[in-house]
C-alpha positions in Angstrom: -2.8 -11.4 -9.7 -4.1 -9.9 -7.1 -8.3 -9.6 -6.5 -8.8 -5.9 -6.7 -13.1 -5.7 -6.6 -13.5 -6.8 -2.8 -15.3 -3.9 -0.3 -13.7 -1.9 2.1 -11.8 -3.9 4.8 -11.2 -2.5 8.3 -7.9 -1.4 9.7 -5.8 -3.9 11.7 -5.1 -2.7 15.2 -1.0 -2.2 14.3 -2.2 -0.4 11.1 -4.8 1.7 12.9 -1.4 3.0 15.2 0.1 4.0 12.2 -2.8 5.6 10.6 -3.4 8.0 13.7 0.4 8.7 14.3 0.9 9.7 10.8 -2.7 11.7 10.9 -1.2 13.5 14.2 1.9 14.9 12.1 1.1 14.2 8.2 4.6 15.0 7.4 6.6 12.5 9.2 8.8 10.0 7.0 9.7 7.9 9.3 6.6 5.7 8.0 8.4 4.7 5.0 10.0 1.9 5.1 13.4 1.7 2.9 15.8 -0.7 1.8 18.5 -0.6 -1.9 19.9 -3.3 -3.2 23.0 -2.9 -5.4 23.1 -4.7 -8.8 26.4 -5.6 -10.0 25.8 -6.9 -13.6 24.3 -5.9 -16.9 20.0 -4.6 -15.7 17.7 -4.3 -18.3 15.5 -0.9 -17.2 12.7 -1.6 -18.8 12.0 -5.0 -17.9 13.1 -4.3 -14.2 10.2 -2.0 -14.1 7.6 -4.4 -15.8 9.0 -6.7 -13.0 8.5 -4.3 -10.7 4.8 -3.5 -11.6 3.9 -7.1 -12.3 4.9 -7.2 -8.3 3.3 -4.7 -7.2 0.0 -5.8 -9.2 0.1 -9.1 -7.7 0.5 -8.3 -4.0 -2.6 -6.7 -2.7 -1.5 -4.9 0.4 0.0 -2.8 -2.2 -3.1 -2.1 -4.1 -5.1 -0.3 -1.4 -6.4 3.0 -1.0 -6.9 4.3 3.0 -10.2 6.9 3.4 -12.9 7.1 5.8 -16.2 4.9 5.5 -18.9 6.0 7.9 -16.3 7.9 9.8 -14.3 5.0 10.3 -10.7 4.7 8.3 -11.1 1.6 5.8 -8.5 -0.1 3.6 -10.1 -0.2 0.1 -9.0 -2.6 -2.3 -8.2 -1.1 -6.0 -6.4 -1.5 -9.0 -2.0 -1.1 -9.0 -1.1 2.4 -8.0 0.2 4.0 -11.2 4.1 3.5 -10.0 6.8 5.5 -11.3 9.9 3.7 -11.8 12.4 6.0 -13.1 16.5 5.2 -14.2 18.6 7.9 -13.0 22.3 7.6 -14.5 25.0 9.1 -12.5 27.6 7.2 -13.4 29.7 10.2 -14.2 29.1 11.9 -11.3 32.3 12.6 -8.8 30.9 10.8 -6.3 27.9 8.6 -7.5 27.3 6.7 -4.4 27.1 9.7 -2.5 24.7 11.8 -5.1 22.6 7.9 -5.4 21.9 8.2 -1.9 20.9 11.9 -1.9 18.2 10.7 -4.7 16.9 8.2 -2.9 16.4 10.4 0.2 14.9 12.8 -2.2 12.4 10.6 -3.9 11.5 9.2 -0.1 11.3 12.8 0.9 8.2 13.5 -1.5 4.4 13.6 0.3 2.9 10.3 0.7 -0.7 10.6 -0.6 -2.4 7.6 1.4 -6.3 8.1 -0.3 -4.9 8.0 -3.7 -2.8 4.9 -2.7 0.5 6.2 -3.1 2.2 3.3 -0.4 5.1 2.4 -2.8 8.0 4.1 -4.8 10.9 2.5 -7.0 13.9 4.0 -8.4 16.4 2.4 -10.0 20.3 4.6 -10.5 23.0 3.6 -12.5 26.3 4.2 -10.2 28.7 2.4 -12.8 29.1 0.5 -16.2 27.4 -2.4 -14.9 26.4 -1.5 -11.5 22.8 -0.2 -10.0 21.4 0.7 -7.2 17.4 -0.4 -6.9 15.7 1.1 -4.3 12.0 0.2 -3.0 9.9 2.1 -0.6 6.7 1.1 1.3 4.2 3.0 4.0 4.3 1.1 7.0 0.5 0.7 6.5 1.3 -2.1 4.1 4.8 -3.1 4.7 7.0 -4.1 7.8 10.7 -4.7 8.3 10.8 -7.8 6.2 8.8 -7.4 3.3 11.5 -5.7 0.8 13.1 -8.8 1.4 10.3 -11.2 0.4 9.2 -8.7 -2.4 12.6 -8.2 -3.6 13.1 -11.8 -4.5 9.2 -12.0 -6.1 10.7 -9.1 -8.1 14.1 -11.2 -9.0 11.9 -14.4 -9.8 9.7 -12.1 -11.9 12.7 -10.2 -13.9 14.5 -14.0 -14.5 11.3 -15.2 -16.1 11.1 -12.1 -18.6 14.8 -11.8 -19.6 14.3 -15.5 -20.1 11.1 -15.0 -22.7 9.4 -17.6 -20.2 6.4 -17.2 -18.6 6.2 -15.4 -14.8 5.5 -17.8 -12.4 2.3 -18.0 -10.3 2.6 -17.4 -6.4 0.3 -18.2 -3.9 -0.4 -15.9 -0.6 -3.5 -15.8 1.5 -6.0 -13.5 0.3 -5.7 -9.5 2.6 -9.4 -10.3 3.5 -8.7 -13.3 5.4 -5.7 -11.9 7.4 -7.8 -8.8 8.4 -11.1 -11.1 9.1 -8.6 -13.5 11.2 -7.3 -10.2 13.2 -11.0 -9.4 13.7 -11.8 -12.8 15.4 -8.8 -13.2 17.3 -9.6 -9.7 18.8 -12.9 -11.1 20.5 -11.8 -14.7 21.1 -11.2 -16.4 24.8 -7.8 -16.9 23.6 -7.0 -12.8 22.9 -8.2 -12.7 26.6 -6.2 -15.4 28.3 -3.0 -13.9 26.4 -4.2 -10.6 28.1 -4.4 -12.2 31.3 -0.8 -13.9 30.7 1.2 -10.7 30.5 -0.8 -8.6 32.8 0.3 -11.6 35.5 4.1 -11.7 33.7 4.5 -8.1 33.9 3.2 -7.5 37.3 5.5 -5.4 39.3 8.4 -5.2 36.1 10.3 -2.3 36.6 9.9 0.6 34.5 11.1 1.0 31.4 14.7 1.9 30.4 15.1 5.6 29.8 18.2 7.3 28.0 17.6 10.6 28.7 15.6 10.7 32.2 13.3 12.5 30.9 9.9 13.0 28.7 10.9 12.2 25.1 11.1 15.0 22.3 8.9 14.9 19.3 10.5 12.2 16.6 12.6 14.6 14.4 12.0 11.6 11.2 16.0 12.0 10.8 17.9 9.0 11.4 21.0 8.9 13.3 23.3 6.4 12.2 27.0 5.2 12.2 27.5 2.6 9.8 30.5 -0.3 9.4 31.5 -3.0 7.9 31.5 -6.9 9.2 33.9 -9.2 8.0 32.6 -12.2 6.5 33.7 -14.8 9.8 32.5 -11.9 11.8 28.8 -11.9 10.2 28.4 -15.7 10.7 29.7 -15.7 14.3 26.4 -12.8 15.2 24.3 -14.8 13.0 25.0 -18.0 14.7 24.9 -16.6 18.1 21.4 -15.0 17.3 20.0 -18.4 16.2 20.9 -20.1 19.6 19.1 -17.5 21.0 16.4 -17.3 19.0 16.6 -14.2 17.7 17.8 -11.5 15.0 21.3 -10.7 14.9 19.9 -7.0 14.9 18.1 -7.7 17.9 21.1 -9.4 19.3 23.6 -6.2 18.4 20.5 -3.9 20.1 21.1 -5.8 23.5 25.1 -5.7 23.4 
């Protein structure tokens, strides 16, 4: 469970980007961070969500409020937001992939509400007889690119152990306060500057940066662009085995084809 009575905690410098971006347009929604995963099986609702908020209560990046302290923005530790984790059936709908997807982008759509610590939203849809689609949505001032992933599966663990009758098992992560006190002292330590020093000499005289239009970007719109396929299986291991000799993500890897 995570320890909810600490003090305020100062901003990390990636969180404090956010924070001011966001506070420069409020309504932008490109902060969320998104992912679904389909369900093809029999899903118990009811203990999915208890899953879900048994989660949520025991990571503490999620159980944060953001407000000013002094004038300065401060993460403060509270109690699980009060989720709503809702089951949308739309299995007899013409298209229910299609009308799935328009409810997530609707539920995403909705104002984030950062001092109240609204940072995460869950919906689960029914698309079939036994299929779902579970989504999960975080602010990026808690979240990054890989933690649906590693809260996905704490979810899965959790949902096993109740559909089971046994009981959830404990997991062990640093405490928020440490990483935030070890970002603080890296900040001011001879090693921050020598890595200063490192790429200022690496990047002297790099040329400037690739531009695709020529010119001074345009506002972000928060819509994303997207054309979307489908790997074969041979295919998928080929970029993923290509990636890992060079040390990288396969996303990374597609990004520089």
């Amino acid at each position: 469970m995570a320890t909810h009575d600490r003090g305020p905690l100062p901003l990390t410098p990636p969180q404090n980007g956010v924070w001011f971006a966001q506070q420069l347009d409020p309504t932008r929604l490109d902060y969320t961070i998104a992912e679904y995963l389909e369900i093809r099986g029999p899903v118990d609702p009811e203990l999915l969500a208890e899953a879900v908020r048994t989660m949520v209560a025991g990571t503490e990046t999620l159980c944060v409020r953001f407000a000013e302290v002094d004038g300065v923005v401060h993460q403060i530790p509270a109690g699980p937001p009060a989720l709503r984790m809702e089951m949308v059936d739309v299995s007899d709908h013409p298209d229910p992939d299609a009308e799935s997807e328009r409810l997530m982008r609707a539920e995403l759509a909705r104002p984030t509400d950062l001092a109240a610590g609204d940072v995460c939203r869950h919906l689960l849809i029914r698309t079939g007889p036994a299929t779902y689609r579970w989504m999960q949505g975080y602010h990026h001032l808690v979240a990054d690119g890989v933690t649906g992933s590693i809260l996905a599966r704490r979810t899965a663990q959790v949902y096993s152990a109740l559909v089971a009758g046994e009981p959830v098992p404990a997991v062990e992560s640093a405490p928020w306060q440490r990483i935030v006190a070890e970002e603080q002292e890296y900040a001011g330590s001879e090693r921050c500057s020598e890595d200063r020093e490192f790429w200022r000499a690496r990047l002297d005289g790099a040329p400037e940066p690739v531009s695709f239009t020529g010119s001074v970007p345009a506002p972000a719109s928060g819509t994303a662009v997207r054309v979307s396929g489908d790997l074969d299986p041979a295919d998928a291991r080929t970029l993923r085995e290509a990636a890992r000799r060079h040390g990288t993500r396969w996303s990374a890897l597609v990004m520089a084809a």
